[in-house]
N, CA, C and O atoms as a CHARMM CRD file, in Angstrom:
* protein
*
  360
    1    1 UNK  N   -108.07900 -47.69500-139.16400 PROA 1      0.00000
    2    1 UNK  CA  -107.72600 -48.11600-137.81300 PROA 1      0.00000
    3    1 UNK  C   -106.76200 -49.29900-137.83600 PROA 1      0.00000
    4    1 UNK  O   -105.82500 -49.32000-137.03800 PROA 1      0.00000
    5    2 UNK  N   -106.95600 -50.30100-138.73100 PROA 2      0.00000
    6    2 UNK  CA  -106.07600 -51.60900-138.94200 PROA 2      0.00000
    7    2 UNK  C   -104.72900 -51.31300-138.88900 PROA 2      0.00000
    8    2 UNK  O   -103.96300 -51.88900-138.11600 PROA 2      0.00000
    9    3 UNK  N   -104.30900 -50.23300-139.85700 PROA 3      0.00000
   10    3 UNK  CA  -103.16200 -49.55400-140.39500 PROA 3      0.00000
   11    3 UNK  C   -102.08000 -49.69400-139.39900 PROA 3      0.00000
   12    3 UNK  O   -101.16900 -50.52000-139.33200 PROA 3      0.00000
   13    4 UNK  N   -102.46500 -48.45200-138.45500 PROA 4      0.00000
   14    4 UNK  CA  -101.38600 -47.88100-137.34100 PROA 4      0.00000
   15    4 UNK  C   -101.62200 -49.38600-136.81700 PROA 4      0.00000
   16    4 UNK  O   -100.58700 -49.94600-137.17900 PROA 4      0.00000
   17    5 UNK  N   -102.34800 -50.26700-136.21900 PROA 5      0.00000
   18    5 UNK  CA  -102.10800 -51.59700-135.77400 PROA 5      0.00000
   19    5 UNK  C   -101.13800 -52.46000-135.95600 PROA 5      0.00000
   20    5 UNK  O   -100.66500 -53.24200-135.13100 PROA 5      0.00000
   21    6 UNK  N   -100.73700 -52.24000-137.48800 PROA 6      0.00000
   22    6 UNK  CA  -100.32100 -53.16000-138.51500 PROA 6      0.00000
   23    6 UNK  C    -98.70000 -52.57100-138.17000 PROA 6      0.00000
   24    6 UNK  O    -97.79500 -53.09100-137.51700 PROA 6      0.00000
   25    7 UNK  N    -98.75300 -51.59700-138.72100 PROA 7      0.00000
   26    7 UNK  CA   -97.29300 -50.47000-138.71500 PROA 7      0.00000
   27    7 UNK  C    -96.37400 -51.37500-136.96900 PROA 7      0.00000
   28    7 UNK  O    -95.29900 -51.96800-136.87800 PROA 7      0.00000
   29    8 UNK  N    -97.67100 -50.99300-135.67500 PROA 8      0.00000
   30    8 UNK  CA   -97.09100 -51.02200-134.72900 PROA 8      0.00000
   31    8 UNK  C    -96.26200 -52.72700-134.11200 PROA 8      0.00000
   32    8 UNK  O    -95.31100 -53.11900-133.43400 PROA 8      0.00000
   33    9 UNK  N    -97.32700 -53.21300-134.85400 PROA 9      0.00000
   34    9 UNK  CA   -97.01600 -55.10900-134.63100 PROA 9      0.00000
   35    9 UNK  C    -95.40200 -55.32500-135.59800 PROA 9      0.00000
   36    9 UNK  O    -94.47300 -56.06400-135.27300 PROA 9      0.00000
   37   10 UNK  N    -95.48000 -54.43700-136.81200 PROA 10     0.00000
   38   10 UNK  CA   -94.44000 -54.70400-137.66500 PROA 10     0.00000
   39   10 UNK  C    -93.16000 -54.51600-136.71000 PROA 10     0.00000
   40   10 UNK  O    -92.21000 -55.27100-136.50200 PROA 10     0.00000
   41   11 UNK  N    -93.51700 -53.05500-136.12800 PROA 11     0.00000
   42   11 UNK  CA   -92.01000 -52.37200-135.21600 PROA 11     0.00000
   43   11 UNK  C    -92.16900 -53.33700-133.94800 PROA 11     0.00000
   44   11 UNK  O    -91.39600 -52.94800-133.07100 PROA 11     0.00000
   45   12 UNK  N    -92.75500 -54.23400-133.62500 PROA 12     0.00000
   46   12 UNK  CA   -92.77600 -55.06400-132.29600 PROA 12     0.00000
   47   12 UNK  C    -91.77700 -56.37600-132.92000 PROA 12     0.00000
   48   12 UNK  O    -90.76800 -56.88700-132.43300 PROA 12     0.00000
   49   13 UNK  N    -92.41400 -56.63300-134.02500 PROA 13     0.00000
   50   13 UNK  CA   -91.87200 -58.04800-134.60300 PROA 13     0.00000
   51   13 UNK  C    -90.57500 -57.80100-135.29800 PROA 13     0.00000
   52   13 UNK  O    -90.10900 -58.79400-135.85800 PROA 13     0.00000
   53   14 UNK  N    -89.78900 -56.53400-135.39900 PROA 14     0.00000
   54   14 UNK  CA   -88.29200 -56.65900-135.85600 PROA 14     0.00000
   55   14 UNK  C    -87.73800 -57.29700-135.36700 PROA 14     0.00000
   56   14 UNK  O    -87.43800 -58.28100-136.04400 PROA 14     0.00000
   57   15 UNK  N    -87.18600 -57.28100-133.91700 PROA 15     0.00000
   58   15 UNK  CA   -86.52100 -58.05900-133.11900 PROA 15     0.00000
   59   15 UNK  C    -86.40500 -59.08700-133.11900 PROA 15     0.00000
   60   15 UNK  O    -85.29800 -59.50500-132.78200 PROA 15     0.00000
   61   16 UNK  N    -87.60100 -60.20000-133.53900 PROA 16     0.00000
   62   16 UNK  CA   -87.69100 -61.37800-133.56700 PROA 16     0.00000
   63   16 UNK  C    -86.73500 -61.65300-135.42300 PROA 16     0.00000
   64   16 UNK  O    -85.98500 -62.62800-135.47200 PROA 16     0.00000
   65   17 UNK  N    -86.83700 -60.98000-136.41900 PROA 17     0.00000
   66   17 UNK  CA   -86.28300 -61.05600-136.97000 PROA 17     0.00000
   67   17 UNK  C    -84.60600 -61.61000-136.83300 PROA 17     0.00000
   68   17 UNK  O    -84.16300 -62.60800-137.40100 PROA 17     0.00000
   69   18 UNK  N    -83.83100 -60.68400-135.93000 PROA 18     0.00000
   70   18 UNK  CA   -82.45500 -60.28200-135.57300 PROA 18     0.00000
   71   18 UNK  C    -82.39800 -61.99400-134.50200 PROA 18     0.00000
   72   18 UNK  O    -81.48200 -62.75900-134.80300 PROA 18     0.00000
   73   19 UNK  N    -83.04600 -62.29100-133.74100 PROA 19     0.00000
   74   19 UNK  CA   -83.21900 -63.04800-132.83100 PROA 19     0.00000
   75   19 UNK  C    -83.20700 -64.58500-133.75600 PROA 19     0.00000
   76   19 UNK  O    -82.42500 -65.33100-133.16800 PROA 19     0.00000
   77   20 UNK  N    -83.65700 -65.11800-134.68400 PROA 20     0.00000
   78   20 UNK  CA   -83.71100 -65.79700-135.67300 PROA 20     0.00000
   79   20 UNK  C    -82.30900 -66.04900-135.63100 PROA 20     0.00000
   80   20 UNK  O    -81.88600 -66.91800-134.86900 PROA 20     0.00000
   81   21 UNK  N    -81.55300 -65.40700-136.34400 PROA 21     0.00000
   82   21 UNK  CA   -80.41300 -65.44700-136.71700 PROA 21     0.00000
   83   21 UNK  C    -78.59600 -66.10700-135.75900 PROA 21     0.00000
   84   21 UNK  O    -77.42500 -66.25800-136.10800 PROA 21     0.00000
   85   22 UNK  N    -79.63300 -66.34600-134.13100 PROA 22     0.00000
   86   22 UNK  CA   -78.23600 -67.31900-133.77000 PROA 22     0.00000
   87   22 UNK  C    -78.14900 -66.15400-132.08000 PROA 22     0.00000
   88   22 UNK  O    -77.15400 -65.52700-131.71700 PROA 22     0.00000
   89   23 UNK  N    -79.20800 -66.19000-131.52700 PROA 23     0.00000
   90   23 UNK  CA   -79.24700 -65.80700-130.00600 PROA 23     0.00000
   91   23 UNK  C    -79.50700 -64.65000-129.92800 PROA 23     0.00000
   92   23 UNK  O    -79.48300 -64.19900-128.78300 PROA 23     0.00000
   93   24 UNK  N    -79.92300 -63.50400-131.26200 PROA 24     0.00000
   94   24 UNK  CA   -80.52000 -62.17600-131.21000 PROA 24     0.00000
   95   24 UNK  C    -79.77700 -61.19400-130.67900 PROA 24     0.00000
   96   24 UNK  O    -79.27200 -61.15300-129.55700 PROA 24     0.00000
   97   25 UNK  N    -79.72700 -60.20500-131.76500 PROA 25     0.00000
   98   25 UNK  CA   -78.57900 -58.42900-131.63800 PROA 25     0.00000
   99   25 UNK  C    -78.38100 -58.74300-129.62600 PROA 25     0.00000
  100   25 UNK  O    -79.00300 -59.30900-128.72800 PROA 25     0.00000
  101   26 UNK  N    -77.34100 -58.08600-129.77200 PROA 26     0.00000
  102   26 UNK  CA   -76.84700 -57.39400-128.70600 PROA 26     0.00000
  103   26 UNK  C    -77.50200 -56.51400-128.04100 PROA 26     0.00000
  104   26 UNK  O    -78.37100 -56.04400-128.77600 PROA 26     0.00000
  105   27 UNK  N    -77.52800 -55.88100-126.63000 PROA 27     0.00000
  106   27 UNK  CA   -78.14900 -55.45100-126.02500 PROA 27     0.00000
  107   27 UNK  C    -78.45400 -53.86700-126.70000 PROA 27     0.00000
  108   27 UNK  O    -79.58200 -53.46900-126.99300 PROA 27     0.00000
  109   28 UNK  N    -77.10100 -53.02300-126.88300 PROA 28     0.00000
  110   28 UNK  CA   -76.97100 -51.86700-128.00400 PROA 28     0.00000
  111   28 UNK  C    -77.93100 -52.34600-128.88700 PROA 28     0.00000
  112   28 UNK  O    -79.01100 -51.75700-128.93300 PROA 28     0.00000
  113   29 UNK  N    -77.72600 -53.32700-129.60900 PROA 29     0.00000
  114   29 UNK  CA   -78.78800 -52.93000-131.01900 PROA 29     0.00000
  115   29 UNK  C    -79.91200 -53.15800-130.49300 PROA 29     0.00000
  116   29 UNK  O    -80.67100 -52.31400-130.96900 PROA 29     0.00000
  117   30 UNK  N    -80.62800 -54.00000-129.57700 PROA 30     0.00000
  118   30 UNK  CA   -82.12500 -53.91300-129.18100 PROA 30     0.00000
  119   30 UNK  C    -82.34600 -52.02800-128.16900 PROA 30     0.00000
  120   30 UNK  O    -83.34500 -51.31100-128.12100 PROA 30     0.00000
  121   31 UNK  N    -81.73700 -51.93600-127.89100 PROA 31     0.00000
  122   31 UNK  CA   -81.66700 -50.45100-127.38500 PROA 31     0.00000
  123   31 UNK  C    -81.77600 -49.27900-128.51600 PROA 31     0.00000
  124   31 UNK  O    -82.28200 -48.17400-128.32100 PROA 31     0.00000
  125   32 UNK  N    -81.31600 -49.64900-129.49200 PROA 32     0.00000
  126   32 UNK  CA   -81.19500 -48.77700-130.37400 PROA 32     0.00000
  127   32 UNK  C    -82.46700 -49.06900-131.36000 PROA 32     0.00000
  128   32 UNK  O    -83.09300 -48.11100-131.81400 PROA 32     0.00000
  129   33 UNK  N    -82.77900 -50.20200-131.63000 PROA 33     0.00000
  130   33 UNK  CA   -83.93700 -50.58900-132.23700 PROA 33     0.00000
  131   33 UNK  C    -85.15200 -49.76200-131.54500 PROA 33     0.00000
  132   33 UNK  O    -85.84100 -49.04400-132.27000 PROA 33     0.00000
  133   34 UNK  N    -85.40000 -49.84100-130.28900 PROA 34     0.00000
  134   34 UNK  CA   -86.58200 -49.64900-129.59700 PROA 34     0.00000
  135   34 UNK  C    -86.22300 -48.17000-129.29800 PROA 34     0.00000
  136   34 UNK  O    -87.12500 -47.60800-128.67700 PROA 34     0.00000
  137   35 UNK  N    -84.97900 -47.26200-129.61500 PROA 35     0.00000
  138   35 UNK  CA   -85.16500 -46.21000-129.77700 PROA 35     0.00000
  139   35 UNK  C    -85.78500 -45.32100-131.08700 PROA 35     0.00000
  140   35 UNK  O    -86.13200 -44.14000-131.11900 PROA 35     0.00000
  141   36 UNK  N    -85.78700 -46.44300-132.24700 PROA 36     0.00000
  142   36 UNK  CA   -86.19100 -45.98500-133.66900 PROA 36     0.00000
  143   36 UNK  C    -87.87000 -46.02000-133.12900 PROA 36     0.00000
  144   36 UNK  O    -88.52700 -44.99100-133.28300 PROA 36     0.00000
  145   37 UNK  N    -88.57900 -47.35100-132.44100 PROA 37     0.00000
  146   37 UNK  CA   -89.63300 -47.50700-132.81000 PROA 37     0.00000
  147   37 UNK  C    -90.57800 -46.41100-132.08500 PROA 37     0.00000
  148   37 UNK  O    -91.72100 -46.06800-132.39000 PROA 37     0.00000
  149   38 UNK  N    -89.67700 -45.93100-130.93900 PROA 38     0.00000
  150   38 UNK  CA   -90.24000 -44.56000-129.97700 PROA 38     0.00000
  151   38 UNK  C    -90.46300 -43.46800-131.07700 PROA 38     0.00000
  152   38 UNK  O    -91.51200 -42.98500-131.50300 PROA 38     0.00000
  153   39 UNK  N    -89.06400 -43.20900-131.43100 PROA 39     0.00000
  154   39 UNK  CA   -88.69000 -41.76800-132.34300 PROA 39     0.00000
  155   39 UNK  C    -89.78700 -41.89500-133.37800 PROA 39     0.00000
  156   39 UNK  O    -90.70000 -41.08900-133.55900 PROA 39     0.00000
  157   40 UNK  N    -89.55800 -43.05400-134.04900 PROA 40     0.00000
  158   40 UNK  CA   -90.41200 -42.92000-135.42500 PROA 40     0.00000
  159   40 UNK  C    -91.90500 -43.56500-135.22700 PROA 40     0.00000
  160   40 UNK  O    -92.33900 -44.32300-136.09400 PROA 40     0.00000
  161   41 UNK  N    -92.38200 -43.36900-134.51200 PROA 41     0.00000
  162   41 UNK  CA   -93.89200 -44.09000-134.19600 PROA 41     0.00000
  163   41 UNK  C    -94.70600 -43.05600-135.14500 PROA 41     0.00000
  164   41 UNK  O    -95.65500 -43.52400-135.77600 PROA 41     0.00000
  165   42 UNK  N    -94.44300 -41.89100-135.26400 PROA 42     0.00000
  166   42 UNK  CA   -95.56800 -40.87200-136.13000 PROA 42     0.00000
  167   42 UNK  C    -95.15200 -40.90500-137.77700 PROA 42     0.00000
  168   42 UNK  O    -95.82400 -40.66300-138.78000 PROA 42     0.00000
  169   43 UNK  N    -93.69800 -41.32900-137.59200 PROA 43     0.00000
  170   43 UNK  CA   -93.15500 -41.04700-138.75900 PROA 43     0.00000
  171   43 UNK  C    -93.53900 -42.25800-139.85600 PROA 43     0.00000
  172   43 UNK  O    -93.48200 -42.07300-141.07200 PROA 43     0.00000
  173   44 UNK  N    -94.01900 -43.78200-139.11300 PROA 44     0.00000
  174   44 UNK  CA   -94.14400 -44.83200-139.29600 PROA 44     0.00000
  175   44 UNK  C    -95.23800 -45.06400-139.74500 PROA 44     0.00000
  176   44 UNK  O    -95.41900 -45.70000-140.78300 PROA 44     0.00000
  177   45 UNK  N    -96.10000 -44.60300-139.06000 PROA 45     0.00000
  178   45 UNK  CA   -97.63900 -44.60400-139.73200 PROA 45     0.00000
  179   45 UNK  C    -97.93000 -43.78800-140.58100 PROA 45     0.00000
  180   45 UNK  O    -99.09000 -43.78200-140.99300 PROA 45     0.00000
  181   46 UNK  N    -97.00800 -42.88900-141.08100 PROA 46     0.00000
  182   46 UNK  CA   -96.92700 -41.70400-142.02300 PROA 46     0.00000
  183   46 UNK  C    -96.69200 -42.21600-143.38400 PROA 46     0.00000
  184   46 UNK  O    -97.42600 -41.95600-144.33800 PROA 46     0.00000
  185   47 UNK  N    -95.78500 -42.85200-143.42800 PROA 47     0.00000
  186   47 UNK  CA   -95.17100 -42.77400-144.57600 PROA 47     0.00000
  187   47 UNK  C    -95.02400 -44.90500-144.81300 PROA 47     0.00000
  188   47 UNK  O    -95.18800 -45.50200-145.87700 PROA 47     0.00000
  189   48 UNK  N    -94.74400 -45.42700-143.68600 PROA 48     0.00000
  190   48 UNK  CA   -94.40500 -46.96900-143.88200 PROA 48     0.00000
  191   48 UNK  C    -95.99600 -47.67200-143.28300 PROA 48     0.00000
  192   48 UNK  O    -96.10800 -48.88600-143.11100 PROA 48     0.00000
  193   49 UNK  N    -96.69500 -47.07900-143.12000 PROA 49     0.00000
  194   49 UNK  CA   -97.69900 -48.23900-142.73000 PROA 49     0.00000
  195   49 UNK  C    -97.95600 -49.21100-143.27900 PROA 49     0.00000
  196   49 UNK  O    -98.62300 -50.03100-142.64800 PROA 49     0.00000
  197   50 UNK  N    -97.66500 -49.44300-144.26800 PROA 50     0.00000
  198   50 UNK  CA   -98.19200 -50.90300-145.02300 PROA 50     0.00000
  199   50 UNK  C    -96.91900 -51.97600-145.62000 PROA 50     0.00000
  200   50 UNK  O    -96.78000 -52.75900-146.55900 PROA 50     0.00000
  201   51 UNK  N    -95.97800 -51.40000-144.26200 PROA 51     0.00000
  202   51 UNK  CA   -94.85500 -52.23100-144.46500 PROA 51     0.00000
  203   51 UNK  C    -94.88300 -52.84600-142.93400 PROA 51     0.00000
  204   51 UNK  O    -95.34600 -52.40600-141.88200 PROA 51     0.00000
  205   52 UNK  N    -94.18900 -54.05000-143.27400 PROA 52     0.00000
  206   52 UNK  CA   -94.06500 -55.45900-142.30500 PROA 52     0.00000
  207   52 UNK  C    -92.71000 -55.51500-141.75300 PROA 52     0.00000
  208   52 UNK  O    -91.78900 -55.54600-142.56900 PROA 52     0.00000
  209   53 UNK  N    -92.36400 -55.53600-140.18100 PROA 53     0.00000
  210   53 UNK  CA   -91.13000 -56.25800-140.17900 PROA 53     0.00000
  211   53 UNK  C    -90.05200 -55.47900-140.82200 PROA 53     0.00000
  212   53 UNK  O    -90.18100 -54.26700-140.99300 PROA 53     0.00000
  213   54 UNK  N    -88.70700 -56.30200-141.28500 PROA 54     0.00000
  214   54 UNK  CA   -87.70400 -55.32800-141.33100 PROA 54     0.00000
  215   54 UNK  C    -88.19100 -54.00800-142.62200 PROA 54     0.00000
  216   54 UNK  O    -87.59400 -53.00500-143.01400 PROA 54     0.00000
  217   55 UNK  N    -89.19200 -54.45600-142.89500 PROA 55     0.00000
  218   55 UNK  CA   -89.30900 -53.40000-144.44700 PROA 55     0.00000
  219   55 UNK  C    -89.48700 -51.74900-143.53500 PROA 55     0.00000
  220   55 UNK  O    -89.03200 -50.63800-143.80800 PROA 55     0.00000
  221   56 UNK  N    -90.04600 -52.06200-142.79300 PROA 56     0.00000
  222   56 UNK  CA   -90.40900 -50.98800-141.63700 PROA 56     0.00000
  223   56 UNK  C    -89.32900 -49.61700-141.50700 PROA 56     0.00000
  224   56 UNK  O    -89.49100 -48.40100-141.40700 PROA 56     0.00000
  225   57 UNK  N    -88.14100 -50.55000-141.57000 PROA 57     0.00000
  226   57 UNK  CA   -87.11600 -49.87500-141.33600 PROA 57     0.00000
  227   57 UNK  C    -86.14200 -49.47500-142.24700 PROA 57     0.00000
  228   57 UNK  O    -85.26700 -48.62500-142.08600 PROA 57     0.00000
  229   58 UNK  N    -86.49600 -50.52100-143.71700 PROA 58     0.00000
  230   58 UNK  CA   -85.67800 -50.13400-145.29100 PROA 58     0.00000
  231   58 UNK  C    -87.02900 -48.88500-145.36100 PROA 58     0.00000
  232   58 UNK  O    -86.80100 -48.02600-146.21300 PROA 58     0.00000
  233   59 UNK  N    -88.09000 -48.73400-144.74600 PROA 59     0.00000
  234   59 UNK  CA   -89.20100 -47.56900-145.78600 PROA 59     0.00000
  235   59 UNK  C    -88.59100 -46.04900-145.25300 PROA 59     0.00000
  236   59 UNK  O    -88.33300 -45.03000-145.89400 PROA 59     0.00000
  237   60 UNK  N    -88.45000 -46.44600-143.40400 PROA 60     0.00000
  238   60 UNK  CA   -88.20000 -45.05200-142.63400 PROA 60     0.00000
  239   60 UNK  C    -86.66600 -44.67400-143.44300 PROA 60     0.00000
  240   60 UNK  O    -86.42500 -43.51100-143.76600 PROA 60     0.00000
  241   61 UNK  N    -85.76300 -45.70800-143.69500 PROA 61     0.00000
  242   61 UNK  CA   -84.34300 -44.89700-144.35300 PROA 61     0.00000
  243   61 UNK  C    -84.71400 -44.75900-145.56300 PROA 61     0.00000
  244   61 UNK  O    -84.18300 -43.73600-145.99400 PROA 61     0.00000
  245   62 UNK  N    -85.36700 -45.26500-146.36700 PROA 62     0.00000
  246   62 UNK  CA   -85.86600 -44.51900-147.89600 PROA 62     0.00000
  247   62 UNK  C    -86.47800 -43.53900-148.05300 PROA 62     0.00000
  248   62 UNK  O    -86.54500 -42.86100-149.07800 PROA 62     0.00000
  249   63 UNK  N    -87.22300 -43.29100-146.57400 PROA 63     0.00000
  250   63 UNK  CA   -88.08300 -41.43000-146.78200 PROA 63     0.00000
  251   63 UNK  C    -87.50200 -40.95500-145.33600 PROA 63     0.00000
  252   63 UNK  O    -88.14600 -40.72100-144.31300 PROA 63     0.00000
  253   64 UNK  N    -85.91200 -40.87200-145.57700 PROA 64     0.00000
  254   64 UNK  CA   -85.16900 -39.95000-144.31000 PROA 64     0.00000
  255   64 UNK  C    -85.46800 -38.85900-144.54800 PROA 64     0.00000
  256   64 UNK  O    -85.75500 -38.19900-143.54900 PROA 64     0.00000
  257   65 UNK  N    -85.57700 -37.97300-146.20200 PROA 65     0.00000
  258   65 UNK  CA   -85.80600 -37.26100-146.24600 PROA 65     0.00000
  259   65 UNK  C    -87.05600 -35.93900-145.58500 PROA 65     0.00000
  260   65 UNK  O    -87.14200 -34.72400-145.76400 PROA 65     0.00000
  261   66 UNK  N    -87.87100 -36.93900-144.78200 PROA 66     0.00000
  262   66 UNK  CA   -89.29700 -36.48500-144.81600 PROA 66     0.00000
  263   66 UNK  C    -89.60000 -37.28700-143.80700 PROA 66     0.00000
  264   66 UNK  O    -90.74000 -37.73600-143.93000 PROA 66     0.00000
  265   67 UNK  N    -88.90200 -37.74100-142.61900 PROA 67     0.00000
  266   67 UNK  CA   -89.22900 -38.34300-141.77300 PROA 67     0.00000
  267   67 UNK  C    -88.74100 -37.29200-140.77100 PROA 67     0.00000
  268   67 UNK  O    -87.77500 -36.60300-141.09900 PROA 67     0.00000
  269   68 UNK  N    -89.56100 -37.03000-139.08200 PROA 68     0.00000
  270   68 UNK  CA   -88.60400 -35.86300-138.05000 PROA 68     0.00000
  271   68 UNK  C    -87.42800 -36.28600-137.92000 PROA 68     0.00000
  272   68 UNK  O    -86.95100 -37.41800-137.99900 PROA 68     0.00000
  273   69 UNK  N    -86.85800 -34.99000-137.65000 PROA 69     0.00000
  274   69 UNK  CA   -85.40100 -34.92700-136.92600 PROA 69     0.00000
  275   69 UNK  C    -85.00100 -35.94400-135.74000 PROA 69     0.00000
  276   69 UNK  O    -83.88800 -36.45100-135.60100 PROA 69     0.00000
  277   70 UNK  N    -86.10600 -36.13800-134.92800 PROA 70     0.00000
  278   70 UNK  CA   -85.59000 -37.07500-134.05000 PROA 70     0.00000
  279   70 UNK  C    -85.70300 -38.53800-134.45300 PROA 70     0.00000
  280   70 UNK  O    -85.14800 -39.45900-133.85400 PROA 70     0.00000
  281   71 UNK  N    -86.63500 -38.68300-135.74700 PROA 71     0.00000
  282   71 UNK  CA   -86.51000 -40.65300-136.41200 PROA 71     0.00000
  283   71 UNK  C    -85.02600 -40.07100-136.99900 PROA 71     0.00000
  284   71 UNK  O    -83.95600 -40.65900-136.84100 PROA 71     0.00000
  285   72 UNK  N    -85.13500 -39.28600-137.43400 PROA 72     0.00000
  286   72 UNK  CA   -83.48000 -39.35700-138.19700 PROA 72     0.00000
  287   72 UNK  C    -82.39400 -39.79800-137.21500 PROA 72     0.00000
  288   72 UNK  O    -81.63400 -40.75800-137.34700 PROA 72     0.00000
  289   73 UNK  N    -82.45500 -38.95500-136.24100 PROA 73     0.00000
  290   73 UNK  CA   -81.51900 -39.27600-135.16100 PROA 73     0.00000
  291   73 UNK  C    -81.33200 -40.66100-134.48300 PROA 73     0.00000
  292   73 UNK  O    -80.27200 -41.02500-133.97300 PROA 73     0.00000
  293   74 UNK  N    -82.48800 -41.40300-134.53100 PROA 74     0.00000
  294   74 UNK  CA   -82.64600 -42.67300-133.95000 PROA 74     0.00000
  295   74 UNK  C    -82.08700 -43.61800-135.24800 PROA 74     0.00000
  296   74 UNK  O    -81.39400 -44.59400-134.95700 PROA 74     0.00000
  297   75 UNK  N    -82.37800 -43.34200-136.65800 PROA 75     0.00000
  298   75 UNK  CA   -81.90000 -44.30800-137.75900 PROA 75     0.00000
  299   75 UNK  C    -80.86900 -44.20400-137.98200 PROA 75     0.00000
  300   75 UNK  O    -80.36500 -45.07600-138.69000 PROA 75     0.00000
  301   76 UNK  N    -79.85800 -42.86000-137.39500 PROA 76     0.00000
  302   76 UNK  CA   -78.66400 -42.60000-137.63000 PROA 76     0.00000
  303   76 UNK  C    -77.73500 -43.61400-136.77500 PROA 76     0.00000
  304   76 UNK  O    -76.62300 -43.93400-137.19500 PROA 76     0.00000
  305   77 UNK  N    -78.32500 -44.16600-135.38700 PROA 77     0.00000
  306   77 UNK  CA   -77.61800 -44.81900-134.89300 PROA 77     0.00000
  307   77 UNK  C    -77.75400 -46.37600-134.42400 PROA 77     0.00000
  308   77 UNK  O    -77.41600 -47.08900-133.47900 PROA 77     0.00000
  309   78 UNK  N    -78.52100 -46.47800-135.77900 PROA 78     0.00000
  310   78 UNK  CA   -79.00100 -48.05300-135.74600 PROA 78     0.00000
  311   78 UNK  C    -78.04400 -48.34400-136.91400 PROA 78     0.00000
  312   78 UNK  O    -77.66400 -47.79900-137.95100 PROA 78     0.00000
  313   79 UNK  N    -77.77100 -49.91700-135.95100 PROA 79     0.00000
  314   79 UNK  CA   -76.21000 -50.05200-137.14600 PROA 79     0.00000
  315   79 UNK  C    -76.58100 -50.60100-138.31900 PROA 79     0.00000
  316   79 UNK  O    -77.80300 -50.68700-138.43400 PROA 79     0.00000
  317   80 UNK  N    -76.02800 -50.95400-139.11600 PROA 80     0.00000
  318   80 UNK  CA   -76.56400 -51.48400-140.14000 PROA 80     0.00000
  319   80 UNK  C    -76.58200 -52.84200-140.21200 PROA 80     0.00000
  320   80 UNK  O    -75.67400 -53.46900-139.66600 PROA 80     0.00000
  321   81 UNK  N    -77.50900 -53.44300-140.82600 PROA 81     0.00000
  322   81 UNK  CA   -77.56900 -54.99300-140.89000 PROA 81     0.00000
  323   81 UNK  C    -76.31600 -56.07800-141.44800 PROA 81     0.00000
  324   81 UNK  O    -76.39200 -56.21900-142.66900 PROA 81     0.00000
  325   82 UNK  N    -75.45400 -56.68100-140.96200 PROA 82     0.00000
  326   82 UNK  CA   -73.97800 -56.88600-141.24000 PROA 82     0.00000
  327   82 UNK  C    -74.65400 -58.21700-142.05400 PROA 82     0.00000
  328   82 UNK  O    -75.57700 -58.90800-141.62300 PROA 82     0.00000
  329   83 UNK  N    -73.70400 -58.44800-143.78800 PROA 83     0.00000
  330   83 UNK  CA   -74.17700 -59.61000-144.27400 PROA 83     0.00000
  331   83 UNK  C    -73.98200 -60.60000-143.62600 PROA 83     0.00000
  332   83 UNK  O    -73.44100 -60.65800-142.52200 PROA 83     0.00000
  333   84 UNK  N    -74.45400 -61.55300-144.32900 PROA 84     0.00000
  334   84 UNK  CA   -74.15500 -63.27800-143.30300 PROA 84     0.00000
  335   84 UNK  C    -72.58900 -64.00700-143.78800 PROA 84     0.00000
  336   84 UNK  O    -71.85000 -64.14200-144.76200 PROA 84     0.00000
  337   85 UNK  N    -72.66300 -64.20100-142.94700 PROA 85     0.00000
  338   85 UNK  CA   -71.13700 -64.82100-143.15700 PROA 85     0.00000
  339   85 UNK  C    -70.94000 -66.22400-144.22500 PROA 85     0.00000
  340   85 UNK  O    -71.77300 -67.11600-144.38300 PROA 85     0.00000
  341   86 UNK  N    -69.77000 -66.12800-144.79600 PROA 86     0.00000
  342   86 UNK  CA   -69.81600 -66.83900-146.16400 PROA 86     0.00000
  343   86 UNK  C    -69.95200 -68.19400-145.35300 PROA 86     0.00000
  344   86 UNK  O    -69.70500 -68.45800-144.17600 PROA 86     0.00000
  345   87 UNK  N    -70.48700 -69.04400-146.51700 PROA 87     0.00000
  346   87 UNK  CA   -70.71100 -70.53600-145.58500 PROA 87     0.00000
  347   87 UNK  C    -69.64700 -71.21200-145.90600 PROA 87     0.00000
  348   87 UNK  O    -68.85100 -71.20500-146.84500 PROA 87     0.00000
  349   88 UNK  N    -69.83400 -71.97300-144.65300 PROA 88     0.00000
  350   88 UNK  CA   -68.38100 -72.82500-143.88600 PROA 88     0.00000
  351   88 UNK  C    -68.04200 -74.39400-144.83300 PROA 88     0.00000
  352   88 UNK  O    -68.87000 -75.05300-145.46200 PROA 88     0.00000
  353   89 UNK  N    -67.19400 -74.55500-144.73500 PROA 89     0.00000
  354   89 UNK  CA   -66.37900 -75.91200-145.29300 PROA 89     0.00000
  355   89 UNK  C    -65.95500 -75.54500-146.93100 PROA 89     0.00000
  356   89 UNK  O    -65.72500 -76.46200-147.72000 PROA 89     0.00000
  357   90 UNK  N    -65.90100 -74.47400-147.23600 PROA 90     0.00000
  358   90 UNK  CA   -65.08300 -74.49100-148.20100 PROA 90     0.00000
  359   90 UNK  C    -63.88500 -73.81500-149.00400 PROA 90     0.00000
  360   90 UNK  O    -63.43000 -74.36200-150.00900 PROA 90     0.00000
């Protein structure tokens, strides 16, 4: 029972991840985020439950293979995480 709990708090707490980082994704990527966590809610407790946070979302693209057609469709249009920008003053 903990599990799917765990899975679901993880896909709640991405956002806050992205949000960290300097006023939080754009409206598209929180749209698109909360379209993965719809699509892949079965797929999530399937295969990533005992992942946290962004791992949630490195587990669902590591088992695309074997995740539904419609998490595929939702991971297909989640953008990808852009590196951080080189640091300043030099």
């Amino acid at each position: 029972m903990k599990r799917p709990l765990i899975a679901a708090a993880a896909l709640l707490a991405a956002p806050l991840a992205f949000a960290q980082e300097g006023g939080g994704p754009p409206p598209e990527v929180m749209a698109a985020i909360q379209a993965v966590r719809t699509a892949c809610a079965n797929d999530t407790k399937q295969y990533c439950s005992d992942k946290q946070g962004r791992e949630v979302f490195q587990c669902l693209r590591a088992n695309s293979d074997k995740v539904s057609s419609g998490c595929k469709d939702a991971l297909a249009k989640l953008p990808a995480r852009r590196p951080p920008p080189p640091p300043s003053g030099q």
